[in-house]
C-alpha atoms as an extended CHARMM CRD file, in Angstrom:
* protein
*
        84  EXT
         1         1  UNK       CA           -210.2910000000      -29.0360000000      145.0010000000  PROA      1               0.0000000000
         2         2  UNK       CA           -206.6700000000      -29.2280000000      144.3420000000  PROA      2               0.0000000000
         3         3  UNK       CA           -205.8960000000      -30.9040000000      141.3230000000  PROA      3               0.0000000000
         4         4  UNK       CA           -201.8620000000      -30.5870000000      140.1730000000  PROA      4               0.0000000000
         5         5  UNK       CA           -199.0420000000      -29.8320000000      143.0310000000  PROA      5               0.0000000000
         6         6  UNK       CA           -195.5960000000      -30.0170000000      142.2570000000  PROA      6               0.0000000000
         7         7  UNK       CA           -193.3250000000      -32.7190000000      142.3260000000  PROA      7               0.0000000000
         8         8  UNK       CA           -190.9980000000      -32.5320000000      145.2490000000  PROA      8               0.0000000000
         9         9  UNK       CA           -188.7840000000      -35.9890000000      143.8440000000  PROA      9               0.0000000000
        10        10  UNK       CA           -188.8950000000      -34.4160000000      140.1630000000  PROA      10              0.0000000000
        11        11  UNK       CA           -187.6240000000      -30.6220000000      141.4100000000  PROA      11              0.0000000000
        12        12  UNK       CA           -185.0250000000      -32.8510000000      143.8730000000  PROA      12              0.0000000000
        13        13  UNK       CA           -183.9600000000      -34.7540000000      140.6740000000  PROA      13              0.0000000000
        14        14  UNK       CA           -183.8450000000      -31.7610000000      138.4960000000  PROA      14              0.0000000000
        15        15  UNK       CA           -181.2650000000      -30.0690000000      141.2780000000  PROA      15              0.0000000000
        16        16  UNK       CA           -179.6770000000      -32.7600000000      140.6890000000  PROA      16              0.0000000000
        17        17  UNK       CA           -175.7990000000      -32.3110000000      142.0550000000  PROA      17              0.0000000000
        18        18  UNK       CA           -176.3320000000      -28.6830000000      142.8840000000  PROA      18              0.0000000000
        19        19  UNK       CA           -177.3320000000      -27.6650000000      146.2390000000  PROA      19              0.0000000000
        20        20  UNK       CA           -180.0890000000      -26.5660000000      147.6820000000  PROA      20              0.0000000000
        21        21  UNK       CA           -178.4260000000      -23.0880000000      148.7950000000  PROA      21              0.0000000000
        22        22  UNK       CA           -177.0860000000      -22.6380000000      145.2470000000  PROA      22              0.0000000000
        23        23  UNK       CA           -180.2000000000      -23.3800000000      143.4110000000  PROA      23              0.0000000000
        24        24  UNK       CA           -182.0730000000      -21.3080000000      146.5170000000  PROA      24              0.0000000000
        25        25  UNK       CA           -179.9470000000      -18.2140000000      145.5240000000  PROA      25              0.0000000000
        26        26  UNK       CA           -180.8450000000      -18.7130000000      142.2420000000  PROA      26              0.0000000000
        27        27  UNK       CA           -184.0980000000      -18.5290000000      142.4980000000  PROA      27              0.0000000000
        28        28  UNK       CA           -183.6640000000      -15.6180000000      145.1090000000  PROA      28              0.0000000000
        29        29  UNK       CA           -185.5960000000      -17.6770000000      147.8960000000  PROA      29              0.0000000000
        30        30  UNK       CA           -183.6740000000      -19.5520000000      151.0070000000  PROA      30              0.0000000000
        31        31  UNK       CA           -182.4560000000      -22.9460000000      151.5940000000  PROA      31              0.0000000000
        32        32  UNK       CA           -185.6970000000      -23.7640000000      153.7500000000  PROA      32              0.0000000000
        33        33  UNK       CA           -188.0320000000      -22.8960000000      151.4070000000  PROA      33              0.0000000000
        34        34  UNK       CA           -186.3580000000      -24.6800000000      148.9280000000  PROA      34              0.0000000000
        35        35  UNK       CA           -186.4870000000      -27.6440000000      151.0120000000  PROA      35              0.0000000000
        36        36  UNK       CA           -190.0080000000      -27.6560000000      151.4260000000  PROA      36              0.0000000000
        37        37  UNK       CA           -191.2540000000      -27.9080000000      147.9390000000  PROA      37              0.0000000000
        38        38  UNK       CA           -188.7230000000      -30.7970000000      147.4340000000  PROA      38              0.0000000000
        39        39  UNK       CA           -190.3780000000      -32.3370000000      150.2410000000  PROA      39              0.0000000000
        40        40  UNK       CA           -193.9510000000      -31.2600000000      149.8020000000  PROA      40              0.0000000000
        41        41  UNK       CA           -194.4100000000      -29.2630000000      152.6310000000  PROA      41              0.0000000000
        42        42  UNK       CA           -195.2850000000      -26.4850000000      151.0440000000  PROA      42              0.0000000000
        43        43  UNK       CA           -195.4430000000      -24.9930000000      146.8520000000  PROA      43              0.0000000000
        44        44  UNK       CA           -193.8110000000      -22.2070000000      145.5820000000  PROA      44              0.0000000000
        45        45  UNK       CA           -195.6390000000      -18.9790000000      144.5510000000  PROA      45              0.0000000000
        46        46  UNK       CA           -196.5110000000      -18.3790000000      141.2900000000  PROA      46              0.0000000000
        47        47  UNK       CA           -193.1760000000      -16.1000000000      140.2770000000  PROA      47              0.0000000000
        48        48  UNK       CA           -190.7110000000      -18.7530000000      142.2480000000  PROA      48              0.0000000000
        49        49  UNK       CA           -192.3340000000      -21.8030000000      139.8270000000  PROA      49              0.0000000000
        50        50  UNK       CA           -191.5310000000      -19.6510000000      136.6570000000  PROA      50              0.0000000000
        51        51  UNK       CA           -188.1590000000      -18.8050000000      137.9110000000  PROA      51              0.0000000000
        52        52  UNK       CA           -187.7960000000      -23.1320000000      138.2320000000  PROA      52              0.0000000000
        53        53  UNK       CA           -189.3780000000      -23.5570000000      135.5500000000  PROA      53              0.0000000000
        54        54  UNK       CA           -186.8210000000      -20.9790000000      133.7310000000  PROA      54              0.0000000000
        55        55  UNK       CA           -184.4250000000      -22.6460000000      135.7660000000  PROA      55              0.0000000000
        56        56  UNK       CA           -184.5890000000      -26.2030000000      134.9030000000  PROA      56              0.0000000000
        57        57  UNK       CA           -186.0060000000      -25.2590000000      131.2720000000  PROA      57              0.0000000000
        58        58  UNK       CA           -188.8540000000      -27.6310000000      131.7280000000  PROA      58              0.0000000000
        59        59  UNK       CA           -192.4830000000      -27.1310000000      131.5000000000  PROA      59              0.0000000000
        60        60  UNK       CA           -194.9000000000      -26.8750000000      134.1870000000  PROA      60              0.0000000000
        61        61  UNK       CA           -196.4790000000      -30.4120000000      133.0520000000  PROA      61              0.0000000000
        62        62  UNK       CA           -192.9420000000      -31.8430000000      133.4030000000  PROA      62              0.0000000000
        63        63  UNK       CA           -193.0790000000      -30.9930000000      137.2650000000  PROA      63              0.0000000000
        64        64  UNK       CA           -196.4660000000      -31.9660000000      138.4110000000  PROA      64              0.0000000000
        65        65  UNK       CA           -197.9710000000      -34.6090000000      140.2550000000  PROA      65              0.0000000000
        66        66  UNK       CA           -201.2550000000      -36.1060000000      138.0870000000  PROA      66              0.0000000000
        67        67  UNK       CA           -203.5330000000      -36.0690000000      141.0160000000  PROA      67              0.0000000000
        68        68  UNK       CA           -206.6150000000      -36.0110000000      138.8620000000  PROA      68              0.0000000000
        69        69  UNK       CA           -206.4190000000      -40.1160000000      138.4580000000  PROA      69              0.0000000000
        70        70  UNK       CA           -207.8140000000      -41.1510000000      141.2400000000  PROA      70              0.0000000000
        71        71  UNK       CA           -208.6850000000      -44.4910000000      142.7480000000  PROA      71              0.0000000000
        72        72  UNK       CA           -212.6190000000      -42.6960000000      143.0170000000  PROA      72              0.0000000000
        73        73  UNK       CA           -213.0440000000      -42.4870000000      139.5380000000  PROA      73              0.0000000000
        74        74  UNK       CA           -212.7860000000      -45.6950000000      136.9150000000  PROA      74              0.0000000000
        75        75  UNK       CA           -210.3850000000      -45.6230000000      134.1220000000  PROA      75              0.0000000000
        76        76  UNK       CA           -213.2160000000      -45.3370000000      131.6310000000  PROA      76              0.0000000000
        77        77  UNK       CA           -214.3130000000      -42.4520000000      133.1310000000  PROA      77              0.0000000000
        78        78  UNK       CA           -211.1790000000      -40.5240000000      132.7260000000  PROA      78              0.0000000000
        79        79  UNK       CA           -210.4360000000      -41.7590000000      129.3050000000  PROA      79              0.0000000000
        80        80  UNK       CA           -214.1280000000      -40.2920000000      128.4500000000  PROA      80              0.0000000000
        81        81  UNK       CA           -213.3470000000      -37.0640000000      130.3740000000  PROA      81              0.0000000000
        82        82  UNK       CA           -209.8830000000      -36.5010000000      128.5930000000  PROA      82              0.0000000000
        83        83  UNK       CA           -211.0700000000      -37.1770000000      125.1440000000  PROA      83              0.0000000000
        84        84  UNK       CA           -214.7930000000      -35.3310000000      125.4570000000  PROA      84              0.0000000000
């Protein structure tokens, strides 16, 4: 079960006026691959996110999507979860 992805909208706002071939070369990956974990197609491997993370200087909880609040599972539940 797949808990936290990353972002896409918060690594395309981080790049903020750069482009994607500069912050691709960077990162020593293309322009296409680049483009899909802005978009969600795919997620970078383990040594591209630290190099993003280096990158941007953010943490990895600054770039993830909170996918473990669902609609399934009442707020009470959670809260009880998270604090147990």
């Amino acid at each position: 079960m797949k808990l936290r992805s990353i972002d896409g909208k918060k690594l395309q706002i981080l790049r903020g006026e750069l482009t994607q071939e500069a912050v691709a070369e960077k990162l020593g990956i293309t322009k296409g691959q680049l483009s899909h974990y802005e978009t969600g197609v795919s997620e970078p491997s383990i040594r591209v996110l630290v190099k993003i993370l280096e990158l941007y200087q953010v943490s990895f909880d600054e770039i993830v999507k909170d996918e473990t609040k669902s609609k399934i599972f009442p707020k009470s539940v959670e809260l009880n979860y998270i604090s147990a």
